[in-house]
C-alpha positions as CSV (number, residue, x, y, z in Angstrom):
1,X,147.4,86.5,170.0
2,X,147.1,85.0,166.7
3,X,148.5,86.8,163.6
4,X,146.7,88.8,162.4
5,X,146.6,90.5,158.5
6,X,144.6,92.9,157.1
7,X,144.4,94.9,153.8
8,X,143.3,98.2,152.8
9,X,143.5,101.5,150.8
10,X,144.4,104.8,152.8
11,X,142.4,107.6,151.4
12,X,143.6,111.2,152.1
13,X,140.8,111.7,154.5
14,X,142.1,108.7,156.6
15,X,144.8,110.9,157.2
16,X,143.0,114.1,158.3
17,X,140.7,112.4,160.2
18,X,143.0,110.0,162.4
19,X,145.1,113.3,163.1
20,X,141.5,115.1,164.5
21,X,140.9,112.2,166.6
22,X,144.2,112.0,168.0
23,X,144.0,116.0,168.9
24,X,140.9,115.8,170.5
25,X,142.1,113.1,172.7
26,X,144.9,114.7,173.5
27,X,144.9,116.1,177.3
28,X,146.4,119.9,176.1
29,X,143.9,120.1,173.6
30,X,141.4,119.7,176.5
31,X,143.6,122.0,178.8
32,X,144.1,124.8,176.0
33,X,139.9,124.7,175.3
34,X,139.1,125.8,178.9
35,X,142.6,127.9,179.5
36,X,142.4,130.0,176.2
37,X,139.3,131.1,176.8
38,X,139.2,132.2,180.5
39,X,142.6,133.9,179.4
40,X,140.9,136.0,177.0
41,X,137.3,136.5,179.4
42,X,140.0,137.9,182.1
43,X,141.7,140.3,179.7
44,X,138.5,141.4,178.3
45,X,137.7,142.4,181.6
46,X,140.6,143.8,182.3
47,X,141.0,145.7,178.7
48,X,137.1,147.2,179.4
49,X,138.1,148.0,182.8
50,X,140.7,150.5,181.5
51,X,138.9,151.3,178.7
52,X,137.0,153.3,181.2
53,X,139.7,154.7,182.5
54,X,141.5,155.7,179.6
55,X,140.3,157.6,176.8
56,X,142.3,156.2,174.0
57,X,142.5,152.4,173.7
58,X,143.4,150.5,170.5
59,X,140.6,147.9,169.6
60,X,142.9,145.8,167.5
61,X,144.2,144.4,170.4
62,X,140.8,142.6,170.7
63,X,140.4,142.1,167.3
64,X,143.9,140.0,167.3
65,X,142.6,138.3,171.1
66,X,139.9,136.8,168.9
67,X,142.0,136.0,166.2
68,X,144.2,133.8,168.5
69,X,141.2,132.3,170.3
70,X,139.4,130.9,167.0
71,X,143.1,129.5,165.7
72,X,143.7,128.0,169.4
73,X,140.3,126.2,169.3
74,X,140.1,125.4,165.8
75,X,143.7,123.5,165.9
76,X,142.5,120.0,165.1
77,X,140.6,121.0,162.0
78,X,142.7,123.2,160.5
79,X,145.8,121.1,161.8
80,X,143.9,117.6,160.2
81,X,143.8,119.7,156.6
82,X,147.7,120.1,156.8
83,X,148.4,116.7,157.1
84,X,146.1,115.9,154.1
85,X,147.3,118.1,152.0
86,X,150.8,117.3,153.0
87,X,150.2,113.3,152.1
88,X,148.8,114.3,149.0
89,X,152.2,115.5,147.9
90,X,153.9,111.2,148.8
91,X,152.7,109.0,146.1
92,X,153.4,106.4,148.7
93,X,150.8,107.4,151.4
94,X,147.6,106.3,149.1
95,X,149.3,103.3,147.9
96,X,147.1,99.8,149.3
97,X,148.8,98.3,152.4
98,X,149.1,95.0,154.5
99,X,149.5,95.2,158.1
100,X,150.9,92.1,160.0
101,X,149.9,92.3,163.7
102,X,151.1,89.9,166.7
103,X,152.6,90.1,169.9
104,X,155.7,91.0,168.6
105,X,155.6,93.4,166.3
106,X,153.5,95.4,163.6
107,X,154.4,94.9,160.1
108,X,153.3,97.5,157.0
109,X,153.9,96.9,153.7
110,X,153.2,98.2,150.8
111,X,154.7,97.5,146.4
112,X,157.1,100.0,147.6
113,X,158.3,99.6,150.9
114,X,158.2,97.2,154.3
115,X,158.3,98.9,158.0
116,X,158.8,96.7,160.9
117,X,157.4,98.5,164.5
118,X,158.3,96.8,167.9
119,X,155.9,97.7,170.1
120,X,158.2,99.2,172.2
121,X,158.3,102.1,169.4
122,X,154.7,103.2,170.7
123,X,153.6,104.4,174.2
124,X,150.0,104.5,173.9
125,X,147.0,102.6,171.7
126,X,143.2,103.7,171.6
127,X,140.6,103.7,169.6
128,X,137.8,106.2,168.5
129,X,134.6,104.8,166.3
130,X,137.0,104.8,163.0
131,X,140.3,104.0,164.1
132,X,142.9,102.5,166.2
133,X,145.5,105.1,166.9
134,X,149.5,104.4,168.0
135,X,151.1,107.2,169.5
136,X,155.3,107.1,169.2
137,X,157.3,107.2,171.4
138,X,159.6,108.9,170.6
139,X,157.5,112.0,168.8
140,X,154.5,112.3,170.8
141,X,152.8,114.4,167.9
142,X,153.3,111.5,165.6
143,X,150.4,108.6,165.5
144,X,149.9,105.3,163.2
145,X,146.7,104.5,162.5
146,X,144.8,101.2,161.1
147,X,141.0,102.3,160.0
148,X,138.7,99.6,161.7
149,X,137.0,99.5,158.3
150,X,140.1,97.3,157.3
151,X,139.4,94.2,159.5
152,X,136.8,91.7,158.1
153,X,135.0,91.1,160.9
154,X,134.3,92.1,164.5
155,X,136.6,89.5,166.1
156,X,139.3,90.2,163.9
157,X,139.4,93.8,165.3
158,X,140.1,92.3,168.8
């Protein structure tokens, strides 16, 4: 593989959006969409079953069932907004890049700074329809991303 250099401008929403992608790939993500909700179908039965039986039950115990359920499934949306509005606070996160890839290594620089990735630092790559995601090895909650918008052309991207 030929080196390979592209430019480009990270906007906030590069953030946010890379960080949804990666969630919803994720296989817990998956896992916790069909799991919470049976969890919550069973107790429901359950919690009606000895509603009948008992005269006195406390509704808020549903009320904070539902409350966990829409935080559980909403996680990559309200999870993407954190990051944003955590980049927003480092001046160096919107500042224009340059990303050096080869076999060896990936490069990023910006006026400010220089980081210099083995690829033995990530343990998986894959792509949605914006991005190419890196996932560290080290922090599995941790990604790079590189917008596909940043190559010029469609063979550059391979």
């Amino acid at each position: 593989m030929e080196k390979v250099i592209v430019h480009f401008n990270p906007q906030l929403q590069d953030y946010s959006h890379a960080m949804r992608a990666y969630m919803t790939r994720s296989k817990s993500y998956w896992v916790g969409l069909a799991v919470v909700p049976m969890s919550c179908a069973i107790f429901l039965v359950v919690s009606y079953m000895n509603i009948l039986a008992i005269e006195s039950f406390d509704r808020s115990l549903i009320n904070w069932l539902v409350i966990i359920l829409l935080l559980a499934e909403s996680s990559p949306w309200w999870t993407s907004w954190l990051v944003a509005r955590n980049t927003s606070k480092n001046r160096f996160a919107t500042l224009p890049a340059t990303y050096e890839i080869d076999n060896e290594r990936l490069i990023i620089a910006h006026s400010e700074a220089e980081s210099k990735y083995s690829w033995s630092v990530f343990s998986k790559a894959f792509e949605d329809k914006e991005y190419f995601l890196l996932t560290y090895s080290t922090n599995k909650s941790a990604v790079q991303f590189i917008p596909k918008r940043a190559f010029i052309s469609a063979e550059q991207e391979k």
